[in-house]
N, C-alpha and C positions, 0 to 999 in steps of 0.2 A: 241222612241229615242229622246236624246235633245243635245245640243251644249254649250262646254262648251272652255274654255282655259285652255290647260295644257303645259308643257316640259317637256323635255326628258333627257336635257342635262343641263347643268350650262352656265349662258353667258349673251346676251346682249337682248333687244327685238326681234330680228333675232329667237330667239329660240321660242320662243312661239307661240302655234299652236291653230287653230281653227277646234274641232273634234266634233263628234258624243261621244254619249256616253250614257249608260243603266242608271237612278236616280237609285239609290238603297230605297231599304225599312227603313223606322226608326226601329231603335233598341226601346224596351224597352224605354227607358227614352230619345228619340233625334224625333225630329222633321224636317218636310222636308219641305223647304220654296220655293213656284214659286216666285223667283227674280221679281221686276218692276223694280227697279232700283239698283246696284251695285256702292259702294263707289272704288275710284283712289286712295291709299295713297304711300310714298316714300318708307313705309315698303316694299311694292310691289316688289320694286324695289331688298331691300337687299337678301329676298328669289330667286328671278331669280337667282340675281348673284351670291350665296349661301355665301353672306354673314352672312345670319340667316342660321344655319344648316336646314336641311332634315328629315323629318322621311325613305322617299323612294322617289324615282324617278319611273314613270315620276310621275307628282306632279301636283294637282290641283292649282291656285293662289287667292287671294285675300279673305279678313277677313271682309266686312263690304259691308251691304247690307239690301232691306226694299222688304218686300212682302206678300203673303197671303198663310198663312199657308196650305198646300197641303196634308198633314197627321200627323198623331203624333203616337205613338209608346203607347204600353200598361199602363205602369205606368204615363203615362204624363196626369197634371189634370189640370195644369196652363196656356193651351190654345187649343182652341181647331181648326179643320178645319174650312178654311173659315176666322178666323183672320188676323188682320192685324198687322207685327210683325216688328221690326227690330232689326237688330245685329253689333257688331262693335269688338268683340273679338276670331273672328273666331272659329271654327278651318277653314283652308287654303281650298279654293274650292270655293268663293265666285263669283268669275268670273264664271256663267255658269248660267242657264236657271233657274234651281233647283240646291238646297244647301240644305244637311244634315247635322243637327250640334246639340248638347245637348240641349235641352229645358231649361238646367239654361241658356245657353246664347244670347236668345233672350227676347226683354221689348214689351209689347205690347206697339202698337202706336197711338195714340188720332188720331181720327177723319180728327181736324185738323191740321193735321201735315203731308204735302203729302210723298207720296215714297221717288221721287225725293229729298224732302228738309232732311228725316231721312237717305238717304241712301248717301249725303252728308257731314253731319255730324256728326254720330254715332262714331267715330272712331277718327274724328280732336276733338269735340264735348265735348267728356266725358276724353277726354286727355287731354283738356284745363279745365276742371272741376277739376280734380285731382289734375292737374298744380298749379291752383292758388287756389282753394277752401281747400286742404288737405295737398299734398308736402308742401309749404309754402302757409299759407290763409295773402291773398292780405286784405289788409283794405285802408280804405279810407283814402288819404293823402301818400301811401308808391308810392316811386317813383320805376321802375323797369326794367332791361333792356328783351326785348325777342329779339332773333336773327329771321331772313327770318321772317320777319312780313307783308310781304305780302303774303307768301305763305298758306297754306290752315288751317294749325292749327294755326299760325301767325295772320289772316285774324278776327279767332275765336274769339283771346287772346285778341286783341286792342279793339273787341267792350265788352267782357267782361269784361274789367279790366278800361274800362270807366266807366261801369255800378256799378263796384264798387266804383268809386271815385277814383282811383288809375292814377299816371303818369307812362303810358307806352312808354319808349324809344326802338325804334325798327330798328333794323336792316338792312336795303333793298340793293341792287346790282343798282337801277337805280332812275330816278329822277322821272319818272313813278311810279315804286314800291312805292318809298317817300310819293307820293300824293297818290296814294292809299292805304296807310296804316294810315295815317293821313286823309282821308276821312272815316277810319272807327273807326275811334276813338284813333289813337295813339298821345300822347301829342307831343311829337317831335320823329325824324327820325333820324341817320348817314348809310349817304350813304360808305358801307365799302371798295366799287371800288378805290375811292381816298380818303378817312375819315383815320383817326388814331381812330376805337371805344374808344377803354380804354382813349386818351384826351381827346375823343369829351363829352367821359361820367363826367369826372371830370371836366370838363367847365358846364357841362349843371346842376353838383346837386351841383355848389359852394363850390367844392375838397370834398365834403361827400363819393361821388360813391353810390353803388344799395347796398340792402341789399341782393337780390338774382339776381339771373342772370337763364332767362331757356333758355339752348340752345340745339336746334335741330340740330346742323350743325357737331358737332362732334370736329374729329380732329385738322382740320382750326381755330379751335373757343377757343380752350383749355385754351392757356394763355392769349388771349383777354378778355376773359370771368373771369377768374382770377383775371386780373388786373382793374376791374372794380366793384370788388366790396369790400364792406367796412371793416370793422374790423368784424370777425366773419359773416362772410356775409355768404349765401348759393348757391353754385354751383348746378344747376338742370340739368344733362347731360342725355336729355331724347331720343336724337336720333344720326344717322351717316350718314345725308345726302354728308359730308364730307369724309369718311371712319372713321375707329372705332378707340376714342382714347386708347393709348396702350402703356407701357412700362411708367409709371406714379411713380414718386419719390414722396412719399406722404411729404417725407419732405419740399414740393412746398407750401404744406397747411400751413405748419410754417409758412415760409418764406413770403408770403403773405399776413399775417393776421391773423391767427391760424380760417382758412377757414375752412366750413364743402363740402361734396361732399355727393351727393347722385343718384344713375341710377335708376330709377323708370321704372314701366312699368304699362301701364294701368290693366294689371291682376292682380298686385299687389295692387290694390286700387278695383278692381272689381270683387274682388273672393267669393262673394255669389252672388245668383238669388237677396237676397235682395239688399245689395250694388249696383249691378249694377243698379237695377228698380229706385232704391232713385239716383244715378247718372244721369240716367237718364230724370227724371220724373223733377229734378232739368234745365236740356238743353235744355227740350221739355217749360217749362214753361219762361225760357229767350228767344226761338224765339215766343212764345208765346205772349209774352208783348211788344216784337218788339225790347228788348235792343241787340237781336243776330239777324241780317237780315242772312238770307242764300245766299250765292251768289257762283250760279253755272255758273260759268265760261266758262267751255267746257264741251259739252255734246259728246262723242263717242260712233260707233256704240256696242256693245262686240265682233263682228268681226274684228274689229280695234283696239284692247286693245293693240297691238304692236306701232300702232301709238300713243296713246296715252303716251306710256311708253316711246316714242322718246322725245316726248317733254315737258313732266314731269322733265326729267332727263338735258335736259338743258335749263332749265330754263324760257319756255317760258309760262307758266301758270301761274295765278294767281288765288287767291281763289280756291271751288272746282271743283273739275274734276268726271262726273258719267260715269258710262256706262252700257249704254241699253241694255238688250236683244231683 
């Protein structure tokens, strides 16, 4: 037997339970990974409260995780027992001991790249890869706003989007947040607690505004994010940490700017084994050279993945969040 996190019901962290449970066998073509380390993300969060639909209840959690291969299934020839792997596109179950999941969706992991540091960012990681390297590629000299730039894919974005040479205007809730996103490479900060973004942003580019704007916040962020950027500029609505925007009059996009909009999802940028390895092999080689530091923030036990989700959820983390088995 092994221990994992599931629920039963829809809700808040209150719901999720720490149980026993049988690993099952790989099929055919999937792979069964012993966890070291398990990645925290806010997606976490929308599945609890079923914001992301269900296939079934009760439900296993979490999509992102680094460990060593524990079996592999008949046709599987791309890794074998005993590797060291990591994953960041789930499928849901990642919170537990062992995790079965398709063998296209694990990259193997160099050497030097520990658990802990892939199982941190496989999932912030290759989101902020997609972000800036593919949705819209970032060049040197483009100025650009990202929202919660202190928090864990946020944390990614500022030292990536240095490393391109790029000015990243970021987001934060406090003056804390501020300085830690500007210690990790964000050109300037508005704090949005008492900030106007959309002036602060048309004071700071000389009335030009971003040519993109990626916000993870959602709803809250909608017409901020809007109004901040330039003629034909592109809105990147990659997450709902805010709840999900909805009821959207595209004639806004006129009206604005003759604005583009697009909801990406990291599977949509990582839907082959190849894609993802070259995604990869791209995130492992910037902590590699040192332009991405990993910073793991809080470590919890996986017995504690409810505390963990308490304080994910307001707001008291920074960078990432793992949890141990």
């Amino acid at each position: 037997m092994a221990k994992r996190i599931q629920f039963r019901t829809l809700g808040g962290p209150e719901v999720l339970e720490y149980v026993d449970y049988q690993p099952a066998e790989p099929g055919p073509q999937q792979v069964r990974v012993r966890n070291q380390a398990i990645g925290l993300n806010f997606i976490d969060t929308y599945f609890r409260s079923g914001l992301y639909p269900l296939p079934e209840l009760p439900s296993g959690l979490g999509n992102e995780g680094a460990g060593i291969v524990d079996a592999v299934g008949s046709d599987v020839h791309t890794v074998k027992v005993g590797d060291r792997v990591a994953y960041g596109t789930g499928p849901l179950g990642a919170n537990s001991e062992f995790h079965l999941l398709p063998a296209a969706n694990v990259v193997k992991l160099p050497d030097d790249i520990s658990f802990e540091q892939a199982a941190a960012v496989m999932l912030k990681g290759l989101t902020v890869q997609y972000l800036l390297r593919q949705t819209y590629e970032v060049k040197a000299g483009d100025t650009i706003l990202f929202h919660a730039a202190a928090g864990g894919v946020g944390s990614i974005a500022c030292q990536w989007a240095k490393a391109l040479g790029a000015k990243l205007i970021g987001t934060v809730s406090s003056a804390e947040k501020a300085a830690h996103a500007k210690a990790l490479g964000a050109w300037e900060t508005i704090d949005y607690s008492h900030e106007d973004v959309a002036q602060r942003v048309l004071e700071l580019t000389d009335g030009k505004k971003v040519p993109v704007v990626y916000d993870g916040v959602g709803k809250d962020t909608w017409l901020t994010s809007l109004d901040s950027l330039a003629l034909r500029g592109l809105m990147v609505s990659f997450g709902n940490a805010s709840g999900a925007v909805t009821g959207v009059n595209l004639g806004i996009l006129s009206q604005k700017g003759s604005l583009y909009v697009t909801r990406p999802t990291l599977a949509g940028y990582a839907n082959t084994p190849e894609n993802l390895q070259k995604m990869a092999d791209e995130l492992f080689e910037m902590i590699r050279t040192g332009k991405i530091k990993v910073e793991i923030s809080q470590r919890y036990a996986l017995k504690d993945t409810a505390k963990a989700h308490i304080e994910l959820a307001s707001r008291r983390t920074t960078g990432s969040t793992i949890l141990l088995p």
